[in-house]
N, C-alpha and C positions, 0 to 999 in steps of 0.2 A: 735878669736881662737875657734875650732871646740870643743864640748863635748867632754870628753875622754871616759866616758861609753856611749855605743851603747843600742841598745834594748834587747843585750843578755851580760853584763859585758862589760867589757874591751878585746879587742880585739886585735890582728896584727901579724906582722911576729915575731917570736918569736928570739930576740936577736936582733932585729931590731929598729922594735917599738916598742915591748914587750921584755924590758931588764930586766935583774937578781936587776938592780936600780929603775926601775919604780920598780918592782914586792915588792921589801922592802919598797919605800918608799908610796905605793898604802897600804898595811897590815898595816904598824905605824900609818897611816890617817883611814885606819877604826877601829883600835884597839883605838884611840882615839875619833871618833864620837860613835860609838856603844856601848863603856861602858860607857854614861854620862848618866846621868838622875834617873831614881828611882831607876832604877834597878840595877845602880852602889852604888847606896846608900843603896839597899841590900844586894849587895856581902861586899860591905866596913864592915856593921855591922853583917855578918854571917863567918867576919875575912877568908874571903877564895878570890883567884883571880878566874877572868874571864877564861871561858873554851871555845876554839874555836875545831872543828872538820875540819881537811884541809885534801883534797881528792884530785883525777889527773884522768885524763885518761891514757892512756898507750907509750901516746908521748914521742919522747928522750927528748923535752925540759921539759917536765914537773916535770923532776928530778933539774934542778938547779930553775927551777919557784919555785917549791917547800919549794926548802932548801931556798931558801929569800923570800919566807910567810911567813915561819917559822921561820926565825931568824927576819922578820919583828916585829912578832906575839909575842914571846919573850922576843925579848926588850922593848917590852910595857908593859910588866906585862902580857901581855896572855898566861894560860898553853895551849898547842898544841898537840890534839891527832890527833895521823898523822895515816888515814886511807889507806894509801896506793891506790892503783888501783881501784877504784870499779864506777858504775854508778854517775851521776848527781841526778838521785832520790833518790839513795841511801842515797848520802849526806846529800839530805837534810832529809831522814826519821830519820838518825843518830842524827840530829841535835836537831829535835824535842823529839826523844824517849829519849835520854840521859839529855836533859835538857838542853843543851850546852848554850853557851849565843851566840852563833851563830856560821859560819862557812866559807868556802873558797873551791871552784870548780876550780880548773885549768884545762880547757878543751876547746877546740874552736871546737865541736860537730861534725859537719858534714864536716867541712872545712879541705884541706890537710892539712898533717903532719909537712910540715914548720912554720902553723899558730898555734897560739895559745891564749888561753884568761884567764883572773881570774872573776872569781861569787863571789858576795858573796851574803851569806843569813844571814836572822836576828835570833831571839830567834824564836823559833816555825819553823825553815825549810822552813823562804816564802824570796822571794823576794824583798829586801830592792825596795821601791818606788822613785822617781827620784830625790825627794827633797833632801831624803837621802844621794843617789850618790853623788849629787851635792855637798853636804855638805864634803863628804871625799873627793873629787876631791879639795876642796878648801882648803882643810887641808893639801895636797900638798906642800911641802917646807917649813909648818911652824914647830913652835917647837915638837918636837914627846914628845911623854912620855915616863920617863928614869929612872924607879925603880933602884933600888938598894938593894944588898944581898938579901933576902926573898923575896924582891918587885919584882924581875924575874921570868922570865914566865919558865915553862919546859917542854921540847916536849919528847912526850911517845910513843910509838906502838898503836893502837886499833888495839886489835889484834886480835877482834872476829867481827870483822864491819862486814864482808862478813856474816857470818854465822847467826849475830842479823836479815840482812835484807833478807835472803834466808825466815825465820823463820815468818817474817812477813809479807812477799808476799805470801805465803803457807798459812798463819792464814785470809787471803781475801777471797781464793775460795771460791765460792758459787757450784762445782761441779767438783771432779776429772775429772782427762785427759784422761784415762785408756781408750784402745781401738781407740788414737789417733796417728797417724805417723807424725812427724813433722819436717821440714828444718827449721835450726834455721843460720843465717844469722848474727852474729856478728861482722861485719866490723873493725876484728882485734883492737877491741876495750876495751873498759870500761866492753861490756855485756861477755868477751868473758870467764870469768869463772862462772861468777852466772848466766846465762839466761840458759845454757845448765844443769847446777847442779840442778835448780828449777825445769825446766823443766817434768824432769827425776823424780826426787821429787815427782810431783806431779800425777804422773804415764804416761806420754806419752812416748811412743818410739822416741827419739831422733837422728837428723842424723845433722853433724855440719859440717857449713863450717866459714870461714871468724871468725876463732877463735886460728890465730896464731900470736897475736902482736910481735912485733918486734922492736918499735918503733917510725919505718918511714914505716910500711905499711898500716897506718890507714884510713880510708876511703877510699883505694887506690884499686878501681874497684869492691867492694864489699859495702854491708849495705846498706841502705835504699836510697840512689843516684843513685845507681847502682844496678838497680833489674835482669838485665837477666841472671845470676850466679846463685843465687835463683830459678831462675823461670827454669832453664836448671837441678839445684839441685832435686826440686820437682818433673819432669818430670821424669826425671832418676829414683830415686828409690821411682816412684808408692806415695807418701806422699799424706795423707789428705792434707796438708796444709804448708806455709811458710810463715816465719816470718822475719820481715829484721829491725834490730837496725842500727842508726849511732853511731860515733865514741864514744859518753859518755853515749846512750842507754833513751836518751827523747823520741826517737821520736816509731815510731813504723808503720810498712806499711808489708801487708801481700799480698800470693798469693796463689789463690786457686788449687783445683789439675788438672786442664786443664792448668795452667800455666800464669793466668790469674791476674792481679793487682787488688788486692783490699786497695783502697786511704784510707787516714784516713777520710773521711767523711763517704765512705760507711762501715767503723765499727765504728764509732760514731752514724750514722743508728742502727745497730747491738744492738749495748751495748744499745743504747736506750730503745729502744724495748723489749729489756731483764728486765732491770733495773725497766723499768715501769711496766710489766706481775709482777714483783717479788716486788712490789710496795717500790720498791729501788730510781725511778726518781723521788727528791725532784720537787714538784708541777709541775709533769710532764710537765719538763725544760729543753732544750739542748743549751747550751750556743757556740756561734762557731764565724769566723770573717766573715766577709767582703767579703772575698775566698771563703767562702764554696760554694759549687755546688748548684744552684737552685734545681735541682733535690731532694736536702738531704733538705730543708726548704717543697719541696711539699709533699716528703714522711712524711715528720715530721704533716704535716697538716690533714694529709688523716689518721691519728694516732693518733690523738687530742694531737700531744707535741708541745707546745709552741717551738719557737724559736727564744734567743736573740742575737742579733748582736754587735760584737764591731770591733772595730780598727784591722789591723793584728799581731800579736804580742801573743804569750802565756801568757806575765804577763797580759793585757788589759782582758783575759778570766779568769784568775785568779781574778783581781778585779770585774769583773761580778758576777764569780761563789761567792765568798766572801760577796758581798754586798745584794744579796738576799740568801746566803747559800742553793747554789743549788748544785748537786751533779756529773754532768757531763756538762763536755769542752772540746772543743780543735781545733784545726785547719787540712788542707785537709793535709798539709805535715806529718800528723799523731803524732801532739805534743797532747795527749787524758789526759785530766784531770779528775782523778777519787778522789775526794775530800774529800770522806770517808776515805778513804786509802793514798792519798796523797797530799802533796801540791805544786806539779811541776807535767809536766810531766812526765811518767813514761812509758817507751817504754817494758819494762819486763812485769808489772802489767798489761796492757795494751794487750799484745801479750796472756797471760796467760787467761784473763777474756773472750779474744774474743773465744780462743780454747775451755775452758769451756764451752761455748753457745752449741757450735758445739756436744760437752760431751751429753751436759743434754737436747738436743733438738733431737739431733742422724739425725741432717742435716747439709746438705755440705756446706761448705762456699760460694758456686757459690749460693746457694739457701737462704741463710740468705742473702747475698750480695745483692739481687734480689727483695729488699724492696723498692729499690730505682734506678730510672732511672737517668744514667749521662746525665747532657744536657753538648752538645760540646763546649767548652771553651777553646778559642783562648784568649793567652796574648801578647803585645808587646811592648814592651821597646824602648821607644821615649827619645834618649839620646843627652844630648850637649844642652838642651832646657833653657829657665829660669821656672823653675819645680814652684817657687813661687807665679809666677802668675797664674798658673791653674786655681783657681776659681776663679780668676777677669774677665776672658776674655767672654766677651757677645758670640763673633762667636763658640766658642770653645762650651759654654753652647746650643748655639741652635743647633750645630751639635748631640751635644747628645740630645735634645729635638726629636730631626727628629728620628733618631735611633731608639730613646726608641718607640716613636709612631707606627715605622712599625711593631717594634719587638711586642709590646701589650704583650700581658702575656703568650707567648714563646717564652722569654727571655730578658735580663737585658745587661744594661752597668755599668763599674765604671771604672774611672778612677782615680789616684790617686798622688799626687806626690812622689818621693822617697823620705827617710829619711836621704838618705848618699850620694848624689848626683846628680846631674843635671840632672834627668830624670823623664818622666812619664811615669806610667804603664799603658797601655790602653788595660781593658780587656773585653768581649764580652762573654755571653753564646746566644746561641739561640737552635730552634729545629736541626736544621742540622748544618752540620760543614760549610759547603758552602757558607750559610747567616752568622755565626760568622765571619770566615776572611773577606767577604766583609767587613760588621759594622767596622770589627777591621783596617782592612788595613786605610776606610776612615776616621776615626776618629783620626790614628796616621798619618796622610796625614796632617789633619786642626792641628793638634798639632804642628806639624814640623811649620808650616807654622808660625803659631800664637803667636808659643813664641821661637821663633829663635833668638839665641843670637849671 
């Protein structure tokens, strides 16, 4: 039987595989693994119940997901402040600033509006780790926890969530916006009332698109999937700069005023850079995956910043940044982790801190961006394979042996299996594009061949 949390929650079609029963009986299993241990045995002697903080994006289903986290959340003895609409970061900053004993994301991020998912985070606004998952996936069908009178949980309004975390995204600057034009790119989402209100806030002139949820127009040709609505927006009226969230606002991908993409590697560049002038980068450190661009690892060199590598995934860069408490992470899809400030992604914080550079530096995005050179990077998705023998296979390894030899140190291979299905990634950077698809094309050639099922 396959895991039911994925690398980002619980995941699926929402009313499908993601029903109003899984979503109640997912909240009683974590409202029973999450309050055991010491720290229920300091709520038991401080005579008060467990406080969870449960959030949504702006999807139609996330109104009855909702209401059965909530009534999950409840029946377990957990009080429920229902945050209404607002980001994935948010959540979890709520979760931390308030004290909460943890919390609940209903969002499936960047994915249409059919789909949907639940998060949850622990005490402090991080990421429960797998073992944990595991452990409430297993608690699945067995007996819940069933207070009585007083022992019931109660769910309340938070009625200032927006406004606590506008307050504390503003209390991060390191330098007003003022004299900055901005497209802000909301993806009919989560960002689609606090990213434009901060914004504004924090003095930039603001012009907004992709900030009219509906429900079911989430992700839907806009945000950070879909840039050329942005990049058409920015063009039109003359902007500095554009900024583009997904649906619950992790992530964050900007474009300069020629119209031009800037990835989250090349503002992980950026912020670096900054961050260590302002002796902000803990032991001048940039933590990033596997993805990132060669280019951002040689910029990083030529800059004396280390750079560590992990798995792809934003919590695998969260246990990086955490384990040597370092101060910035993230990945090329613009998941940027700014650790001081938060413990998730945060596509707001994120969008905000890069504009500020641009503030307190009085240069253009195309020119901060220009710290680093993209090397061309072809990917290709080798599907129907058996994805588990990848690194068994001798021919497959010596095809990349040859690769890497010609490529020498303009440019790299990785290949890797998927996590959710029978496929390999087989990706390529080199100096020209010409030579990556070759590498890429023949390397997914000996793949097909190798491990055909």
């Amino acid at each position: 039987m396959p895991r039911l949390f994925g690398t980002d929650g619980v995941r699926g079609l929402a009313n499908r595989e993601l029903t109003a029963d899984l979503a109640l009986g997912l909240s009683q299993a974590a409202a029973a693994v999450l309050t055991q241990g010491r720290h229920a045995d300091e709520l038991r002697a401080a005579g008060r119940r467990p406080v969870a903080v449960v959030a949504r994006d702006p999807r139609v289903s996330g109104e009855f997901l909702t209401a059965a986290v909530s009534a999950g959340l409840a029946s377990s003895g957990v009080d429920v402040l229902d945050a209404g609409v607002i980001p994935t970061p948010a959540t979890a900053y709520l979760i931390d600033s308030i004290k909460a004993d943890f919390g609940v994301m209903i969002s499936a991020s960047h994915n249409p509006a059919p789909d949907n998912g639940i998060k949850f985070f622990s005490f402090g606004g991080t990421k429960l780790p797998d073992v944990v998952e595991d452990r409430i996936e297993s608690y699945l069908g067995k007996q819940k926890l069933a207070p009585i009178g007083d022992g019931v949980g109660r769910i309340q309004r938070f009625a200032d969530a927006e406004d606590r975390y506008v307050v504390h995204l503003l209390g991060t600057l390191p330098h007003r916006l003022d004299g900055i034009k901005v497209v802000l790119d909301c993806a009919h989402g989560a960002a689609a009332g606090v990213s434009p209100e901060t914004f504004r806030d924090a003095g930039a002139e603001v012009v907004v698109i992709g900030a009219d949820p509906d429900g079911i127009n989430i992700n839907d040709g806009v945000g950070s999937t879909h840039l050329d609505k942005l990049q058409a927006a920015v063009l039109e009226h003359g902007a500095d700069v554009g900024i583009a969230h997904d649906g619950d606002a992790d992530r964050c991908l900007a474009v300069d005023a020629a119209g031009d993409i800037v990835d989250g590697d090349r503002i992980m560049a950026i912020l670096a850079l900054s961050m260590k002038e302002r002796g902000k980068l803990t032991d001048d450190t940039l933590v990033v995956t596997v993805m990132s661009n060669l280019g951002l690892k040689r910029a990083m060199a030529e800059h004396g910043i280390r750079v560590v590598e992990t798995k792809v995934g934003d919590r695998y860069v969260l246990e990086a940044l955490s384990a040597e408490k370092l101060a910035l992470g993230g990945e090329q899809s613009g998941h940027v982790i700014m650790s001081e400030y938060a413990t998730t992604g945060d596509g707001v914080l994120t969008g905000l801190h890069l504009v500020a550079e641009m503030a307190r530096t009085g240069r253009t995005l195309a020119d901060l961006a220009s710290v680093m050179t993209v090397y061309p990077q072809v990917l290709v998705n080798v599907r129907g394979v058996d994805h588990h023998s990848l690194h068994d296979d001798a021919g497959i390894a010596a095809a990349v042996a040859a690769a890497e030899t010609e490529l020498g140190d303009s440019g790299r291979v990785l290949l890797r299996p998927s996590g959710t299905e029978p496929m390999v990634r087989v990706m390529v950077e080199a100096s020209d594009q010409q030579t990556a698809e070759r590498h890429a094309a023949t390397l997914a050639d000996v793949v097909r061949e190798r491990l055909a099922v």
